[in-house]
Biopython code that builds the backbone (N, CA, C, O; Angstrom):
import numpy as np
from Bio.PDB.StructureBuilder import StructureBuilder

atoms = [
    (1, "UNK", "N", (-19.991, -3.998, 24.955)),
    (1, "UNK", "CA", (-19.475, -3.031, 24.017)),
    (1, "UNK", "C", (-19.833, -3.477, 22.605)),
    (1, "UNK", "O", (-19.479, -4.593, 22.224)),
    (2, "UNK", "N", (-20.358, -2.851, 21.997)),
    (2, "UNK", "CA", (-20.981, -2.359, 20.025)),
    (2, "UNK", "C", (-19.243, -3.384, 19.931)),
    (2, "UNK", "O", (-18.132, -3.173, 20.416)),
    (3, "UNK", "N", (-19.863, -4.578, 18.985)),
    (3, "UNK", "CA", (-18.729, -4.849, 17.701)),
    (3, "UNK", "C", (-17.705, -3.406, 17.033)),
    (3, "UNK", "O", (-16.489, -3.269, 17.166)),
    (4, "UNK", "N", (-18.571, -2.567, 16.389)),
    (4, "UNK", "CA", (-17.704, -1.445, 15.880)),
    (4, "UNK", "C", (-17.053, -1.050, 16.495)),
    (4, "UNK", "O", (-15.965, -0.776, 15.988)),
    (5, "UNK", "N", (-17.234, -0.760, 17.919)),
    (5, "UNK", "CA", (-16.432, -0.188, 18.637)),
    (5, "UNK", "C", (-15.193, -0.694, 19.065)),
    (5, "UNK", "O", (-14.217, -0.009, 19.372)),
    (6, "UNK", "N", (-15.296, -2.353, 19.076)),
    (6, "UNK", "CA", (-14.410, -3.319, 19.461)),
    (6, "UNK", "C", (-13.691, -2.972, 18.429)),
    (6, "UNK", "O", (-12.672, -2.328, 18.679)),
    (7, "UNK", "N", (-13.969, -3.257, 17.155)),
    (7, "UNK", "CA", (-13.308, -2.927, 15.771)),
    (7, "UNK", "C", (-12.396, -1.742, 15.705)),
    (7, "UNK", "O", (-11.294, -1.829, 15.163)),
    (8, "UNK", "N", (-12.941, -0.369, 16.379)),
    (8, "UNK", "CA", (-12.069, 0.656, 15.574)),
    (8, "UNK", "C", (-11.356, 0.454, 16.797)),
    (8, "UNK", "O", (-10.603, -0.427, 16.383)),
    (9, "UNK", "N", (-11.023, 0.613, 18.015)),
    (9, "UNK", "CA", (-10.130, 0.087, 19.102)),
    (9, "UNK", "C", (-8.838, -0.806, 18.696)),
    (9, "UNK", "O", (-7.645, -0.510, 18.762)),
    (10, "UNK", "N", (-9.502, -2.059, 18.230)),
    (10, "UNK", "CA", (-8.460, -2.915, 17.575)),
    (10, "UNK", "C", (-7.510, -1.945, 16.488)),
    (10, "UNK", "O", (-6.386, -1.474, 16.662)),
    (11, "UNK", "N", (-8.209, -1.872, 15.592)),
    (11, "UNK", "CA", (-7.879, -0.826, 14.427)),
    (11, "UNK", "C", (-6.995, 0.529, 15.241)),
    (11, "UNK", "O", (-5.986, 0.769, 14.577)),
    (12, "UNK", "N", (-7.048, 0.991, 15.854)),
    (12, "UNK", "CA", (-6.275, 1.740, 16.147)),
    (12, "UNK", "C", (-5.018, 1.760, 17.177)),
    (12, "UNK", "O", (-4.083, 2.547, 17.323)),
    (13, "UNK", "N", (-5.454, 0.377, 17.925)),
    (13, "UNK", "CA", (-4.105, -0.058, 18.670)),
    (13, "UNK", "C", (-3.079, -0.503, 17.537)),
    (13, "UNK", "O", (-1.992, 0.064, 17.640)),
    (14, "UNK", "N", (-3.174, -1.232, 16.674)),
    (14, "UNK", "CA", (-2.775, -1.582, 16.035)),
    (14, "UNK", "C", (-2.119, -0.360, 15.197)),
    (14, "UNK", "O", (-0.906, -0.436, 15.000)),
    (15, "UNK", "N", (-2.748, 0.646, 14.741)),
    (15, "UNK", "CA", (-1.727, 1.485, 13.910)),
    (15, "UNK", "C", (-0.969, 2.518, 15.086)),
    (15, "UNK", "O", (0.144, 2.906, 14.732)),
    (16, "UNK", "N", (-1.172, 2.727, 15.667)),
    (16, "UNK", "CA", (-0.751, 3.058, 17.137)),
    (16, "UNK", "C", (0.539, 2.484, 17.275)),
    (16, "UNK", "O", (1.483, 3.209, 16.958)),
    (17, "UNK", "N", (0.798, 1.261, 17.708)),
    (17, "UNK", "CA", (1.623, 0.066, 17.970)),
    (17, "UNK", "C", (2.346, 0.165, 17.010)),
    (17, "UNK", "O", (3.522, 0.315, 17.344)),
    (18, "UNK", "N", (2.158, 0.148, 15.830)),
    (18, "UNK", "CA", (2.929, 0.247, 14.276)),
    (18, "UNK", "C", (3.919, 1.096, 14.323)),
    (18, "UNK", "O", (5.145, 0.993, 14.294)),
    (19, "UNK", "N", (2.722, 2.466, 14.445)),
    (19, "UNK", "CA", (4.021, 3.550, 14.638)),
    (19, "UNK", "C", (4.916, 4.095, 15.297)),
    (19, "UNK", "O", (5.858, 4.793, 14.920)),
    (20, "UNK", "N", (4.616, 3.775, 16.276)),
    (20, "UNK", "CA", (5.288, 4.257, 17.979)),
    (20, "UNK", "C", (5.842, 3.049, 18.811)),
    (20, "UNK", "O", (6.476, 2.981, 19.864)),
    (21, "UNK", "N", (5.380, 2.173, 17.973)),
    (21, "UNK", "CA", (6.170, 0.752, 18.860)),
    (21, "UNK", "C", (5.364, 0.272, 20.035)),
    (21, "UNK", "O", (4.309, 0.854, 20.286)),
    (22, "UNK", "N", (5.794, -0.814, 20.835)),
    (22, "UNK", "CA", (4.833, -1.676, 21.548)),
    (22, "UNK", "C", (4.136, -1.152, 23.122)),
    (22, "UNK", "O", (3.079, -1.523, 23.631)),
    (23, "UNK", "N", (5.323, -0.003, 23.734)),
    (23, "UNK", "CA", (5.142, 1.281, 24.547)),
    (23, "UNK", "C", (4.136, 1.890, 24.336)),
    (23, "UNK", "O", (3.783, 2.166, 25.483)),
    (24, "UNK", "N", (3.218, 2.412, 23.511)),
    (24, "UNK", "CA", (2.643, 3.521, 23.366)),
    (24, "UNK", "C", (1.460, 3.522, 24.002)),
    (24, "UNK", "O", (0.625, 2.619, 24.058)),
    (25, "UNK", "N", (1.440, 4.727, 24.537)),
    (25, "UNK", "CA", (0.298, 4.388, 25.801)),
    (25, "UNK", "C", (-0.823, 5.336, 24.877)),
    (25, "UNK", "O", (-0.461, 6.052, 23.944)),
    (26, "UNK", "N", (-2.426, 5.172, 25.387)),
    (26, "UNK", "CA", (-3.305, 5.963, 24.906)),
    (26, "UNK", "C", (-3.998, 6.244, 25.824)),
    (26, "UNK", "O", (-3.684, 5.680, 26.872)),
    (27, "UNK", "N", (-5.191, 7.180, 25.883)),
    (27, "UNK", "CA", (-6.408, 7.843, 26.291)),
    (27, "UNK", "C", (-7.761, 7.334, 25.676)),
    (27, "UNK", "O", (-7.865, 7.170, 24.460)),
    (28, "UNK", "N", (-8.563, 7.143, 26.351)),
    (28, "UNK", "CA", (-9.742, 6.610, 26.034)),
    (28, "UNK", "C", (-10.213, 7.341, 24.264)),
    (28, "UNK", "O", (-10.673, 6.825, 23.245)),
    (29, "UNK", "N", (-9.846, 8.591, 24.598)),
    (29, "UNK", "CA", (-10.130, 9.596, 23.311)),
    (29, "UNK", "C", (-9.303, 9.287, 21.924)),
    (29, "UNK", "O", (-9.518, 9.679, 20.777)),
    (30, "UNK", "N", (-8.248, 8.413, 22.476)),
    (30, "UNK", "CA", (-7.903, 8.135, 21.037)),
    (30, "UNK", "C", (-8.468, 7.553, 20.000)),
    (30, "UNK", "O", (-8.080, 7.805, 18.859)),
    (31, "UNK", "N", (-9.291, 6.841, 20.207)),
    (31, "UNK", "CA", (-10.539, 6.590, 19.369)),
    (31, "UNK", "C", (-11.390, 7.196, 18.939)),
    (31, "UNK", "O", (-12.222, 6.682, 18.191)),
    (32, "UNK", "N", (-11.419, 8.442, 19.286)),
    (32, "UNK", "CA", (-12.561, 9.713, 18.790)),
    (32, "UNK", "C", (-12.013, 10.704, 17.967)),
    (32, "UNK", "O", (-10.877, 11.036, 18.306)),
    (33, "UNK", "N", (-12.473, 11.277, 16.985)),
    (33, "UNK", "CA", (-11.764, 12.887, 16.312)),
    (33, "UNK", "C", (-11.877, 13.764, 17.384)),
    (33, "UNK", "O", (-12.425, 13.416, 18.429)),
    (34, "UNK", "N", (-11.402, 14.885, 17.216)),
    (34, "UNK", "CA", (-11.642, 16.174, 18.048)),
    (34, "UNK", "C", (-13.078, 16.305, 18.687)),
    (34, "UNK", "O", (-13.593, 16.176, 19.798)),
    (35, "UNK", "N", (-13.491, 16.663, 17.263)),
    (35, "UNK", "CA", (-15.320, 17.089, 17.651)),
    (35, "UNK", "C", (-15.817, 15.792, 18.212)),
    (35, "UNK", "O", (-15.069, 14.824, 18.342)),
    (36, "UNK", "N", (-17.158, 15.776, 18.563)),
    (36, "UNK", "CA", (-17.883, 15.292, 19.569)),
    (36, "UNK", "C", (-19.068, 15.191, 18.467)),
    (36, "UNK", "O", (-19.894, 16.079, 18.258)),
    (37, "UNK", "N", (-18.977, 13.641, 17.638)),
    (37, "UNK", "CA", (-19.460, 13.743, 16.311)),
    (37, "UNK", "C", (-20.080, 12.309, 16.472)),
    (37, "UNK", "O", (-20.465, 11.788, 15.425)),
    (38, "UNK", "N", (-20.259, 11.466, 17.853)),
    (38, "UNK", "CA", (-20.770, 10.625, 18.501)),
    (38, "UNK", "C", (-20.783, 10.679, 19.326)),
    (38, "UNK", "O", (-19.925, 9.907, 19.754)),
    (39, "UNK", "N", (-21.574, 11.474, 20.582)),
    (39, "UNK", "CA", (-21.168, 10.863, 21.680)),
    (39, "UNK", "C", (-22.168, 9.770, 22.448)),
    (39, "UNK", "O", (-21.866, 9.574, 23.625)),
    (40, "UNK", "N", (-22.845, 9.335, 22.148)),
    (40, "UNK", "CA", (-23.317, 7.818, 22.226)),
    (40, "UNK", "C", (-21.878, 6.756, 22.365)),
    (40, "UNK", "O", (-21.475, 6.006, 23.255)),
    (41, "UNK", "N", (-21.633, 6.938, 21.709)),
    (41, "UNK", "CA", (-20.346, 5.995, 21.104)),
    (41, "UNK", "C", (-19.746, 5.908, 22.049)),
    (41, "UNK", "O", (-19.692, 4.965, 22.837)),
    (42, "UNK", "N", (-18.921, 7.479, 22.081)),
    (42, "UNK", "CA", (-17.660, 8.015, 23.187)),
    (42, "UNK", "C", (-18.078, 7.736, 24.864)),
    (42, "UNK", "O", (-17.259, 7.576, 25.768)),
    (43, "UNK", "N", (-19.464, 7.727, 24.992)),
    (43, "UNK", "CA", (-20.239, 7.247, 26.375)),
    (43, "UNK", "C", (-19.726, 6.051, 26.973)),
    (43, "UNK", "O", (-19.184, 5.813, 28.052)),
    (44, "UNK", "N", (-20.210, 5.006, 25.459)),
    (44, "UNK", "CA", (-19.936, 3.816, 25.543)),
    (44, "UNK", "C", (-18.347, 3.619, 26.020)),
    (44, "UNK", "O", (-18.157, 3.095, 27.118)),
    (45, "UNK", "N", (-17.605, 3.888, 25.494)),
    (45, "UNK", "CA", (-16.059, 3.951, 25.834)),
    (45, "UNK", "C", (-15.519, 4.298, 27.047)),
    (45, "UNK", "O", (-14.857, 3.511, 27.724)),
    (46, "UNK", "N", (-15.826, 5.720, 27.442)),
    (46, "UNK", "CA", (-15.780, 5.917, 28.558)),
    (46, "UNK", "C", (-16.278, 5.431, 29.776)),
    (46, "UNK", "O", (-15.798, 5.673, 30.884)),
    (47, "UNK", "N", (-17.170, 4.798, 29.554)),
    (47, "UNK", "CA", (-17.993, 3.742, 30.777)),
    (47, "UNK", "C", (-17.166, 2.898, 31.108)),
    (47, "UNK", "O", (-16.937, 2.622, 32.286)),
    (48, "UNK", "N", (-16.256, 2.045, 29.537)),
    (48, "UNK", "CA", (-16.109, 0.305, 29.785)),
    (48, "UNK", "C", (-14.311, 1.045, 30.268)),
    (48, "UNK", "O", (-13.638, 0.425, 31.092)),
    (49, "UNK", "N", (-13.798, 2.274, 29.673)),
    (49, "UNK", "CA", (-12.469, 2.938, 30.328)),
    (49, "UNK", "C", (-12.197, 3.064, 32.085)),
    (49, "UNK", "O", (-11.300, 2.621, 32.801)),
    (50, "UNK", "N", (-13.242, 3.763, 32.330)),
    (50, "UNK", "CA", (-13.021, 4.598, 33.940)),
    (50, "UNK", "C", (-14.299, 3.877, 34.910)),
    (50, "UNK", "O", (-13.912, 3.782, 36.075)),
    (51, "UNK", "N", (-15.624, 3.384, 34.728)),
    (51, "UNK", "CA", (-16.777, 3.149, 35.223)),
    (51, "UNK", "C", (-16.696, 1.452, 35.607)),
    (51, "UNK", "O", (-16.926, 0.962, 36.713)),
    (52, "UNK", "N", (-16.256, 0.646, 34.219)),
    (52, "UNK", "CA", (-16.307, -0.852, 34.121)),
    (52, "UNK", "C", (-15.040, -1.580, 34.967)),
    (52, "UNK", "O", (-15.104, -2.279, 35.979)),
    (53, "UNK", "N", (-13.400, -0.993, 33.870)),
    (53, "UNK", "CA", (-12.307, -1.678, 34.608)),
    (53, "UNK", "C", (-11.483, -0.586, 35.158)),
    (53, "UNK", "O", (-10.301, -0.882, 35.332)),
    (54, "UNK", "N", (-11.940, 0.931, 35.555)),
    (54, "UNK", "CA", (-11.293, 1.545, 36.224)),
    (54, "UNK", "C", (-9.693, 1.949, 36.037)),
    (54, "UNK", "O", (-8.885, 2.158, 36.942)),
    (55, "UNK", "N", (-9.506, 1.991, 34.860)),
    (55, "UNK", "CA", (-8.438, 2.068, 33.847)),
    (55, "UNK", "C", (-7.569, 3.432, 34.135)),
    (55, "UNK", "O", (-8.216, 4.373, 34.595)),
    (56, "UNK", "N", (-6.220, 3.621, 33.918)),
    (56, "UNK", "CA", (-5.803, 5.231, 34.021)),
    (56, "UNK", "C", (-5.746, 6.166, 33.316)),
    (56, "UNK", "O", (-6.406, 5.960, 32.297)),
    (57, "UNK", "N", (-5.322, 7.037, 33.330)),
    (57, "UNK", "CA", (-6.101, 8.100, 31.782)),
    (57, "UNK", "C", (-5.152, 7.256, 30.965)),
    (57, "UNK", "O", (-5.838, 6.637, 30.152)),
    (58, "UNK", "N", (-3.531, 6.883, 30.787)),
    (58, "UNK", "CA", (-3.254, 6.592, 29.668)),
    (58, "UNK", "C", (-2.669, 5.272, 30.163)),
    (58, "UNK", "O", (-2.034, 5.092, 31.202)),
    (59, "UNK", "N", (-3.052, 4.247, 29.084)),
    (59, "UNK", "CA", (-2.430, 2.758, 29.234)),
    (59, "UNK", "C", (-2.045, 2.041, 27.768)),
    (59, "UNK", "O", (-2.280, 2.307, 26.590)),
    (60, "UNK", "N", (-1.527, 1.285, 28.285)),
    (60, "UNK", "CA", (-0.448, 1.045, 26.540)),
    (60, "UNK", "C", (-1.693, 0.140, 25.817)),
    (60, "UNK", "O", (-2.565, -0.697, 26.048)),
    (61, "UNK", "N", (-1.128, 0.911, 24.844)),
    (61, "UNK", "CA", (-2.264, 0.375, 23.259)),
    (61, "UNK", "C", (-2.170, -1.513, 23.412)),
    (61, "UNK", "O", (-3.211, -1.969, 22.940)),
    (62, "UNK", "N", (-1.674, -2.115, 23.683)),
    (62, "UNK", "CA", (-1.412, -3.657, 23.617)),
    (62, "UNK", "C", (-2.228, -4.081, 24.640)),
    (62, "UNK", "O", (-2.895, -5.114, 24.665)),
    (63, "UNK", "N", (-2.115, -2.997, 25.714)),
    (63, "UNK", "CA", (-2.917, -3.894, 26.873)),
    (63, "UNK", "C", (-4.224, -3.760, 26.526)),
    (63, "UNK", "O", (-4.828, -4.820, 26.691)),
    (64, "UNK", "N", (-5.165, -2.528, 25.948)),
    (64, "UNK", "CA", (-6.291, -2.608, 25.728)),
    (64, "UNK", "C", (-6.290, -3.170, 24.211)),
    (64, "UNK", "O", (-7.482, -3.295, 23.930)),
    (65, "UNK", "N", (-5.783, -3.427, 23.493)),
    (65, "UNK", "CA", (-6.154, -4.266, 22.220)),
    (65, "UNK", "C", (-6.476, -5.974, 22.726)),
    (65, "UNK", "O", (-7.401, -6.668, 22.306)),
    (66, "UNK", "N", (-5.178, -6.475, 23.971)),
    (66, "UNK", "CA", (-5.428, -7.706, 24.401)),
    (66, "UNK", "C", (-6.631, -7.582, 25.259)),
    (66, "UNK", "O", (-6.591, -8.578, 25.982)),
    (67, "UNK", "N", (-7.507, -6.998, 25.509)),
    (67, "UNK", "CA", (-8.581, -6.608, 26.365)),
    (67, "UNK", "C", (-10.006, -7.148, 25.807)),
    (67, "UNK", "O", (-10.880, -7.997, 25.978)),
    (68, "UNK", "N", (-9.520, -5.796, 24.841)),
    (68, "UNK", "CA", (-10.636, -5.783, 23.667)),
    (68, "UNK", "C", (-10.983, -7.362, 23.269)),
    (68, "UNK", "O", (-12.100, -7.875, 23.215)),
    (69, "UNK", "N", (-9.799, -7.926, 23.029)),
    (69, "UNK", "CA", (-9.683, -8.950, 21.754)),
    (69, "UNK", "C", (-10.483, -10.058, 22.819)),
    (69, "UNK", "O", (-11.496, -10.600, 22.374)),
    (70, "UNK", "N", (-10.052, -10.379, 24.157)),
    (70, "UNK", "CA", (-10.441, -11.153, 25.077)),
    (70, "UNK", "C", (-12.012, -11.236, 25.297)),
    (70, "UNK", "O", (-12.726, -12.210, 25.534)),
    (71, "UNK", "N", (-12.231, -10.250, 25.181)),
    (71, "UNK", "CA", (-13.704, -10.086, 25.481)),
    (71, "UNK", "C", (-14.300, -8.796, 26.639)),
    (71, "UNK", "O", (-15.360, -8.174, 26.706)),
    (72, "UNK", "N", (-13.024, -8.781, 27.464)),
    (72, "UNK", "CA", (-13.852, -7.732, 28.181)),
    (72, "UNK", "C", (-13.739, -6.796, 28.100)),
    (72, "UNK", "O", (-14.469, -6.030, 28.729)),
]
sb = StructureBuilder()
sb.init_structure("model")
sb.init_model(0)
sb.init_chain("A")
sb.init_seg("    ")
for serial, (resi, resn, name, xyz) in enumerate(atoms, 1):
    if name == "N":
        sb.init_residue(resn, " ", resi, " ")
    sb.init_atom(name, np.array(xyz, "f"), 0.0, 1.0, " ", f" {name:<3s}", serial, name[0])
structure = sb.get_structure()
């Protein structure tokens, strides 16, 4: 997975987590705007989401920030 991508992930578990507390579950898409304004990117995501660790549509922002942060 692209550094940036690791980056805005982090970046958004984190304000995620902030606001909604340590519960808050997400969707692979929470990392994307509406439109479809990368999808290179969103590919990438969705691969390492449902293809790589077989993930469920929604899982708490902490577990994929500790994911991210780990390496895989």
């Amino acid at each position: 997975m692209r550094q940036i991508l690791r980056e805005k992930i982090v970046s958004v578990c984190n304000a995620k987590i902030a606001a909604k507390g340590n519960n808050v579950g997400l969707s692979f898409y929470a990392f994307f705007a509406n439109k479809n304004d990368n999808p290179e990117l969103l590919m990438e995501m969705a691969t390492w989401w449902i293809q790589t660790h077989r993930l469920d549509h929604f899982v708490k922002a902490r577990i994929i920030k500790e994911m991210v942060e780990s390496g895989l």
